[in-house]
The first five atom37 places (N, CA, C, CB, O) and aatype in JSON, in Angstrom:
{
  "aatype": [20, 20, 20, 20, 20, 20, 20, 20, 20, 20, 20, 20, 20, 20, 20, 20, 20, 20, 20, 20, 20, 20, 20, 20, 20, 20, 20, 20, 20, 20, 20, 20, 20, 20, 20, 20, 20, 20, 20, 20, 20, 20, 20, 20, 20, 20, 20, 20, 20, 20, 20, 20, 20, 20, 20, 20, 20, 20, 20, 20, 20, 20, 20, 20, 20, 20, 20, 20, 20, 20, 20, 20, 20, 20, 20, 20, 20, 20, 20, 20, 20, 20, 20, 20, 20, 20, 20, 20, 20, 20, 20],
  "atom_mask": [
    [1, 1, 1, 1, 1],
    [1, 1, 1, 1, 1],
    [1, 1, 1, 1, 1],
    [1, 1, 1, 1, 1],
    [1, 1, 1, 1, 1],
    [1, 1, 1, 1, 1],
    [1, 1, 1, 1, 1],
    [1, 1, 1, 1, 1],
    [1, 1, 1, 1, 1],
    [1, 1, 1, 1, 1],
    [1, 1, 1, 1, 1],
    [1, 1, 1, 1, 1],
    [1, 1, 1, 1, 1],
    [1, 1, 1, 1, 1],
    [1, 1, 1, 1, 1],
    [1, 1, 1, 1, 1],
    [1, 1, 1, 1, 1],
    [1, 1, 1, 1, 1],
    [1, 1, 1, 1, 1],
    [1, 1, 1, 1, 1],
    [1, 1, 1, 1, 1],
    [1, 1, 1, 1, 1],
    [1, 1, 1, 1, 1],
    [1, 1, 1, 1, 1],
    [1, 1, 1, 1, 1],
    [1, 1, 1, 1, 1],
    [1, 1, 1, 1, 1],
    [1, 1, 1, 1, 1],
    [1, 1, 1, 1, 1],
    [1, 1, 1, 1, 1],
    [1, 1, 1, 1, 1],
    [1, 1, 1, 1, 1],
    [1, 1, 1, 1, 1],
    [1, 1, 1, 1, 1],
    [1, 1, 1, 1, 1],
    [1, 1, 1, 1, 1],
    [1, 1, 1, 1, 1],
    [1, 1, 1, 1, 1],
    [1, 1, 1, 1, 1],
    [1, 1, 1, 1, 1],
    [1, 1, 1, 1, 1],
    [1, 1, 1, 1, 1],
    [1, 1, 1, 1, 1],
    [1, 1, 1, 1, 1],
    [1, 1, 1, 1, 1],
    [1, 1, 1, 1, 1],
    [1, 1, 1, 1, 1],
    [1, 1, 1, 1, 1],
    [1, 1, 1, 1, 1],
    [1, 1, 1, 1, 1],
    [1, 1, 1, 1, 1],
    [1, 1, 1, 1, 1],
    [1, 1, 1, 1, 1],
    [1, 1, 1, 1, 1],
    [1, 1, 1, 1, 1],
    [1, 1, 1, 1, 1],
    [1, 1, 1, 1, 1],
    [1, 1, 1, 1, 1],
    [1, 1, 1, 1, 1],
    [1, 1, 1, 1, 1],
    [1, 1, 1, 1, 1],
    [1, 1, 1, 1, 1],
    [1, 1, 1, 1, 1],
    [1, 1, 1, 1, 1],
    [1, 1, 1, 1, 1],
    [1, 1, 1, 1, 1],
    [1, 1, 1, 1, 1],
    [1, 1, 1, 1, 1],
    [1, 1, 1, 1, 1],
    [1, 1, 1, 1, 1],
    [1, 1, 1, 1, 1],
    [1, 1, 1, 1, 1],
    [1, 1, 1, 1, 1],
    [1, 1, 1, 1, 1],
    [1, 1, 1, 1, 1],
    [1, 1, 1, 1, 1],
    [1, 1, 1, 1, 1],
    [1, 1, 1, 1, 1],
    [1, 1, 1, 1, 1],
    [1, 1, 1, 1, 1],
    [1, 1, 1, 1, 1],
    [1, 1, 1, 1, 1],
    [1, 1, 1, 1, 1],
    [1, 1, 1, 1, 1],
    [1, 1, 1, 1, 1],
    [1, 1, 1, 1, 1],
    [1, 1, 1, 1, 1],
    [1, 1, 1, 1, 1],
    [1, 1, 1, 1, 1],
    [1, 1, 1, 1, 1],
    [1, 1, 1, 1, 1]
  ],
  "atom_positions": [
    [[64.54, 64.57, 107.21], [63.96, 65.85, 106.88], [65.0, 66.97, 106.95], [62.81, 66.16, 107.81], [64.88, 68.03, 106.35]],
    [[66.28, 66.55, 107.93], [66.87, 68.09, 108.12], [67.43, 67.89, 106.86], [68.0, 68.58, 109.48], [67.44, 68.77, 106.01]],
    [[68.0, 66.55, 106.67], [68.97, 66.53, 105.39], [68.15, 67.51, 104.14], [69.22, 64.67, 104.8], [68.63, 68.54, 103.65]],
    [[67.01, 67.0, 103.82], [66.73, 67.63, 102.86], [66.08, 69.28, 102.61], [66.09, 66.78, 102.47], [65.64, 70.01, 101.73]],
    [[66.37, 69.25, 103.98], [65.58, 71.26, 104.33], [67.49, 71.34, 103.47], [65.13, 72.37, 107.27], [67.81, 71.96, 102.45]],
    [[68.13, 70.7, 104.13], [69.72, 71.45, 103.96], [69.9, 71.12, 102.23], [71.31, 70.47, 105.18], [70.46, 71.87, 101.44]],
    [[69.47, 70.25, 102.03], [70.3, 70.19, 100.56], [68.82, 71.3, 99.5], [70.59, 67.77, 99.82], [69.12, 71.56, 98.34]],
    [[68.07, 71.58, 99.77], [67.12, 72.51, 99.21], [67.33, 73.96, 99.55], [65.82, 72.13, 99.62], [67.03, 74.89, 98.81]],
    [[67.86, 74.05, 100.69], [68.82, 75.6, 101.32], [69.81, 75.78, 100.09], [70.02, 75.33, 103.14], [69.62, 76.62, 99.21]],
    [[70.86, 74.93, 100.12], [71.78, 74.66, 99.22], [71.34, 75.08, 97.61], [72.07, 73.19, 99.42], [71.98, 76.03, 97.17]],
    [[70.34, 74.49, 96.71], [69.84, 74.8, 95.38], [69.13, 75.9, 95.43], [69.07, 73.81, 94.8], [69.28, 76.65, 94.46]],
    [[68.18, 76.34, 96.52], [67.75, 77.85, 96.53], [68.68, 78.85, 96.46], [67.08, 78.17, 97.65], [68.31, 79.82, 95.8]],
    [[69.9, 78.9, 97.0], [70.92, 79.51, 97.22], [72.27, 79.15, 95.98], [71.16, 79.15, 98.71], [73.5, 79.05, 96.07]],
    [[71.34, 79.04, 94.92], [71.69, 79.16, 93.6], [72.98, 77.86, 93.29], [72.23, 80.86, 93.37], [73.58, 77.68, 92.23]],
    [[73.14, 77.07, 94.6], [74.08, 76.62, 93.85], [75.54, 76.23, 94.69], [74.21, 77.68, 92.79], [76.08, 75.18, 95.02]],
    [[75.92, 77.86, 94.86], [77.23, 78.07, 94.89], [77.06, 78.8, 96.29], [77.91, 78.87, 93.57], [76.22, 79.69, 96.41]],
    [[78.2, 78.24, 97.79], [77.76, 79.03, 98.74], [79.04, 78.89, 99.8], [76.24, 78.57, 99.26], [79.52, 77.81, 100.15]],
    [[79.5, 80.2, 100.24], [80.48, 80.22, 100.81], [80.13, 80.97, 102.49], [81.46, 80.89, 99.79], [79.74, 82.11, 102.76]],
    [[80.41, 79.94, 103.28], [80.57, 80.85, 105.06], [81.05, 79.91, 105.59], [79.13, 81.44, 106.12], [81.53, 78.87, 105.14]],
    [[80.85, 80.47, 107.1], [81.44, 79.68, 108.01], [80.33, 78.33, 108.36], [81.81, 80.67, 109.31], [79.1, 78.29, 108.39]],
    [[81.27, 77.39, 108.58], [80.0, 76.07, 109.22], [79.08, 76.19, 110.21], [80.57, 74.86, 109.84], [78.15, 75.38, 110.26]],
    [[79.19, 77.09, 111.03], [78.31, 77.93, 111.87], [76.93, 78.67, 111.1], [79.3, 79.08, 112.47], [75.74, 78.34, 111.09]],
    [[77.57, 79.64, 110.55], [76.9, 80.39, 109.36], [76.19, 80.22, 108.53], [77.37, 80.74, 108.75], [75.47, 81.1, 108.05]],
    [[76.23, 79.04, 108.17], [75.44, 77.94, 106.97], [74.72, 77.31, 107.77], [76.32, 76.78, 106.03], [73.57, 77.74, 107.7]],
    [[74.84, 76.37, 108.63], [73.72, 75.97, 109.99], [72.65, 76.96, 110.5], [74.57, 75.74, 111.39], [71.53, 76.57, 110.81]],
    [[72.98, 78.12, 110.55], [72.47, 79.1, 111.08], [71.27, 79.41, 109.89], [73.61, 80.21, 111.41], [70.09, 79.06, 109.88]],
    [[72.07, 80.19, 108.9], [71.07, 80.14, 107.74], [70.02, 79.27, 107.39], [71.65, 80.06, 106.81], [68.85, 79.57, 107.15]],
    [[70.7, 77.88, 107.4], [69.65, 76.51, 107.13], [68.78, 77.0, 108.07], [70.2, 74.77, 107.47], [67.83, 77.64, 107.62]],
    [[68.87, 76.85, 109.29], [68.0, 76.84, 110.29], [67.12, 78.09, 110.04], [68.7, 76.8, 111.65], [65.95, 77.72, 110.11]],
    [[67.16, 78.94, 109.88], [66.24, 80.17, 109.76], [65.91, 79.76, 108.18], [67.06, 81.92, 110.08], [64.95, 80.5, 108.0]],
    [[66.03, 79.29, 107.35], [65.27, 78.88, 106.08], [64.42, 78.15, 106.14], [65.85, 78.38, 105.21], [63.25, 78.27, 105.76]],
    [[65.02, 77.22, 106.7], [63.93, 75.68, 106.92], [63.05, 76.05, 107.73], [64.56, 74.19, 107.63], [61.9, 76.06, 107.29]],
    [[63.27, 76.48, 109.15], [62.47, 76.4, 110.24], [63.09, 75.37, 110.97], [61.07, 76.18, 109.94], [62.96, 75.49, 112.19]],
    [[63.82, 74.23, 110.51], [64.18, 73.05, 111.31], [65.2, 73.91, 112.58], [65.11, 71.71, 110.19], [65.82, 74.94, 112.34]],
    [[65.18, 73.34, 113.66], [66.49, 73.41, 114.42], [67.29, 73.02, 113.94], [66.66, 72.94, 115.44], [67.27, 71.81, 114.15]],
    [[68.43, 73.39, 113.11], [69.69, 72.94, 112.85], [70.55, 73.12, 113.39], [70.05, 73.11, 112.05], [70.74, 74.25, 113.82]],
    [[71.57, 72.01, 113.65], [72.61, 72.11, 114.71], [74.01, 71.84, 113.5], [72.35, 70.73, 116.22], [73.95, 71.15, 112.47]],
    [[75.22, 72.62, 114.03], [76.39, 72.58, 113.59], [76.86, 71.15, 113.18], [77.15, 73.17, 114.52], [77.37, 70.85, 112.1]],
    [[76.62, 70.36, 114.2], [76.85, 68.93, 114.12], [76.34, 68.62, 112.59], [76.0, 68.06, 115.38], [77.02, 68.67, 111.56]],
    [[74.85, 68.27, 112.74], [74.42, 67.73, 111.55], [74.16, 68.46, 110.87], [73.59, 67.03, 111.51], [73.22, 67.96, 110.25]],
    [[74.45, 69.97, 110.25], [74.64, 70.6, 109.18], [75.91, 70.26, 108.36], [74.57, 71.85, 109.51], [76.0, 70.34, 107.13]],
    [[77.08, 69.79, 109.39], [78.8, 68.9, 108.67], [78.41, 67.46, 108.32], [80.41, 68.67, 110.11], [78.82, 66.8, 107.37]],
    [[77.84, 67.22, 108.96], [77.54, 65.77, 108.29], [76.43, 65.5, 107.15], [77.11, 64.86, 109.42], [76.35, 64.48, 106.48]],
    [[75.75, 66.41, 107.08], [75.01, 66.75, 106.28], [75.83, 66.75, 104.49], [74.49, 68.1, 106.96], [75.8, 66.17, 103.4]],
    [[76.46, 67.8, 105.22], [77.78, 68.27, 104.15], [78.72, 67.21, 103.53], [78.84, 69.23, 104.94], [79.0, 67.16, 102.33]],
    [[79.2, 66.35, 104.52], [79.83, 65.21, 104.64], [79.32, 64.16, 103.88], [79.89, 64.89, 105.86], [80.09, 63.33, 103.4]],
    [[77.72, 64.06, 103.65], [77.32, 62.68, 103.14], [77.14, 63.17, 101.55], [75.75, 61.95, 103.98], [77.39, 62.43, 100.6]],
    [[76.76, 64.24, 101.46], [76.24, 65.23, 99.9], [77.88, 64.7, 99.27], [75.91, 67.75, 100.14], [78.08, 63.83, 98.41]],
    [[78.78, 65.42, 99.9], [79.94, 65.25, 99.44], [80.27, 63.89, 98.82], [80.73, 65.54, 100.4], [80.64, 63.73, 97.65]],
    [[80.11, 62.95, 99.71], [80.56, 61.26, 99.68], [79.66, 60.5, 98.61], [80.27, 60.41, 101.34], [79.86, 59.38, 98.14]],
    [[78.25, 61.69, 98.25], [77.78, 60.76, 96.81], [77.34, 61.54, 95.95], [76.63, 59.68, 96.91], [76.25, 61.67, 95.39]],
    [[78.67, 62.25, 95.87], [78.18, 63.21, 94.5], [77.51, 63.7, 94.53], [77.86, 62.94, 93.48], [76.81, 63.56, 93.52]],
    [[77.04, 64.57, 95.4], [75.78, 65.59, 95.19], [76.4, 66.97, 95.61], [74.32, 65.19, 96.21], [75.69, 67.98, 95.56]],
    [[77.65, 67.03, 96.01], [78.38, 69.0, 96.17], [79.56, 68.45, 95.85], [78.47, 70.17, 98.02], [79.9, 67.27, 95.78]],
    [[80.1, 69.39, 95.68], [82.18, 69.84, 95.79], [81.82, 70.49, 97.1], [83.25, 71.36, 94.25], [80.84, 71.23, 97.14]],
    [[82.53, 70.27, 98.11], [82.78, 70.87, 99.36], [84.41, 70.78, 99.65], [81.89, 70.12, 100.48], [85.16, 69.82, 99.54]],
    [[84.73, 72.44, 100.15], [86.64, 72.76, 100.18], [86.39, 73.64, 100.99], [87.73, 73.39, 98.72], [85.38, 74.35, 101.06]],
    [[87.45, 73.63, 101.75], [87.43, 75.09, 102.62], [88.02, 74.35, 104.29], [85.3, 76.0, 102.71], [88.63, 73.28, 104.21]],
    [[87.86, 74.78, 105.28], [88.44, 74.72, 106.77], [87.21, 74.92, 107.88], [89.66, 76.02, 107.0], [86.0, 74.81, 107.65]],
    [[87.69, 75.16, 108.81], [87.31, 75.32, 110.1], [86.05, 77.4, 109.96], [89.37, 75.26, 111.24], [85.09, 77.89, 110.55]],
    [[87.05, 77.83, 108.76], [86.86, 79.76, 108.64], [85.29, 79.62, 107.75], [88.62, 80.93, 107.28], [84.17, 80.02, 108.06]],
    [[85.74, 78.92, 106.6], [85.02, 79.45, 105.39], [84.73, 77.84, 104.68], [86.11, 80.71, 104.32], [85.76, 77.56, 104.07]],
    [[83.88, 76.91, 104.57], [83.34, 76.22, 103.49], [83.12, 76.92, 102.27], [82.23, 75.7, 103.85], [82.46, 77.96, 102.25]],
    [[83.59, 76.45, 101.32], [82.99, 76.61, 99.46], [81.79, 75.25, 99.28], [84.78, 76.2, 97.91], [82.02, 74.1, 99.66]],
    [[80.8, 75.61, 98.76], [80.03, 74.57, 98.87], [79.53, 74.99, 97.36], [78.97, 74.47, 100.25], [79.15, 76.14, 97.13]],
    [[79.56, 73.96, 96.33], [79.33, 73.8, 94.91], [78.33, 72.7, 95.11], [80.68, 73.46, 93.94], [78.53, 71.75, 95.86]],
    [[76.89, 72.95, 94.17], [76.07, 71.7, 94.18], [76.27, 71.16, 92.99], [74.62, 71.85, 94.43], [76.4, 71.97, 92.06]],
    [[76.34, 69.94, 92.71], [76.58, 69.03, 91.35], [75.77, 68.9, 90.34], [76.73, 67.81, 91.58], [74.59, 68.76, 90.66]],
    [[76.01, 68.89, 89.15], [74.86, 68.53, 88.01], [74.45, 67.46, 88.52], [75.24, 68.31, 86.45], [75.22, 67.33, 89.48]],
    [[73.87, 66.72, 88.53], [73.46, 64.9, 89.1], [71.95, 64.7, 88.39], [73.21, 64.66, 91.36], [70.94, 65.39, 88.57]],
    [[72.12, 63.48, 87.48], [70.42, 63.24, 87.19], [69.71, 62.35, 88.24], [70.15, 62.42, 85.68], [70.59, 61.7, 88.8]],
    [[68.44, 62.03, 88.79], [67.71, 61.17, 89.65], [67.77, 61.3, 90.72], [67.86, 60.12, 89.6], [68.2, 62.44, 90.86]],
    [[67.6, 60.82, 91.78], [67.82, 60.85, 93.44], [68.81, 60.13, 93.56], [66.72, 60.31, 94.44], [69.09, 59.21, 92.78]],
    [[69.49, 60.46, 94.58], [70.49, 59.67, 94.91], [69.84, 58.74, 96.74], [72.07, 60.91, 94.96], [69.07, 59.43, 97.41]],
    [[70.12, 57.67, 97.16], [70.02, 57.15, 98.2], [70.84, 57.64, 99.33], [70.16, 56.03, 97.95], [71.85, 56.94, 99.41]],
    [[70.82, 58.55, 100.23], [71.84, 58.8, 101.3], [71.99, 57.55, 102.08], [71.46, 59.98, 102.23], [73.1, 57.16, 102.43]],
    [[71.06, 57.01, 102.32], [71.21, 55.87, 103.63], [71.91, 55.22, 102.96], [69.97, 54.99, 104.33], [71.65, 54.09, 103.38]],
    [[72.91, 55.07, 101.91], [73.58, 54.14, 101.26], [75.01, 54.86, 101.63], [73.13, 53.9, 99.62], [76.05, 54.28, 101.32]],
    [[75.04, 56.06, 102.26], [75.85, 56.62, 102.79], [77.08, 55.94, 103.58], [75.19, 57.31, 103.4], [76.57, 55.42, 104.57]],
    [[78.09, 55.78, 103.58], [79.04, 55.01, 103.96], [79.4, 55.96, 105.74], [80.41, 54.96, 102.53], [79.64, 55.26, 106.72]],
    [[79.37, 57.09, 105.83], [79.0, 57.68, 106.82], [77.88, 57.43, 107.36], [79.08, 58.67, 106.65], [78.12, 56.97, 108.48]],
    [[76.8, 57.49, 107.18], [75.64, 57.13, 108.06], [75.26, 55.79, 108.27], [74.54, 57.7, 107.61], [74.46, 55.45, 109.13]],
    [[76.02, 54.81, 107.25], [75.73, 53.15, 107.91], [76.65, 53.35, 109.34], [76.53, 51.51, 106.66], [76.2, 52.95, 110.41]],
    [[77.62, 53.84, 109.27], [78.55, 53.73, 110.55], [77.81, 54.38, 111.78], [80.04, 54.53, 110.32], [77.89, 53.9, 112.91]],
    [[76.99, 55.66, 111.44], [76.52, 56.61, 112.83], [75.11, 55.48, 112.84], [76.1, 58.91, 112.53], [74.45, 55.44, 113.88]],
    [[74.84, 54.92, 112.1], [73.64, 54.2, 112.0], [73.86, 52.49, 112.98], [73.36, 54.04, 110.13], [72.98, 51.75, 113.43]],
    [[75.43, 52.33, 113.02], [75.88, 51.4, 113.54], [76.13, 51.34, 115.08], [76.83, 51.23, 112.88], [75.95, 50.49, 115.96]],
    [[76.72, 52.86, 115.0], [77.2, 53.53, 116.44], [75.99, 53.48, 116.99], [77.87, 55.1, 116.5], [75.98, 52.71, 117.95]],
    [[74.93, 54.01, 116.77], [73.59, 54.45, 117.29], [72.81, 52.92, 117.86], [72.64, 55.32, 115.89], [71.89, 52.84, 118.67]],
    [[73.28, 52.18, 117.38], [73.35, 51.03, 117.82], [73.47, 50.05, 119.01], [73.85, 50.92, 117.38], [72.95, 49.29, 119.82]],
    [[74.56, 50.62, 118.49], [75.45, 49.86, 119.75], [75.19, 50.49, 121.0], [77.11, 49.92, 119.58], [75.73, 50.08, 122.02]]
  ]
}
């Protein structure tokens, strides 16, 4: 659910979105209503990135966050990042 409060933050917000990783967590979180935490607002970021669903550039200051043309849903749990936290969580 947070994933997708965050990637619907993201297309409401036209698209195209630049702050700090703090800043964008923050926002999510007061959009959604979800508690969003810094943590999984980057990994969030992290998995969009890893299947084509944003351009994400920027540092530690300022993320650029671009959302992708993409037709259909894409599967996150096919996520090569989250089989691993899915592995860790595991163990």
């Amino acid at each position: 659910e947070e994933f997708e409060g965050l990637w619907r933050y993201l297309r409401a917000q036209g698209g195209v979105i630049a702050d700090s990783p703090g800043g964008m967590a923050r926002s999510t979180a007061q959009w959604t209503g979800f508690d969003e935490s810094l943590c999984r607002t980057v990994v969030g970021l992290d998995v969009f990135r890893e299947r084509g669903l944003i351009a994400l550039e920027g540092d530690r200051e300022t993320l650029n966050v671009r959302v992708l043309p993409r037709g259909g849903k894409v599967d996150l749990e096919e996520s090569p990042i989250l089989i691993r936290l899915h592995a860790w969580a595991r163990a």
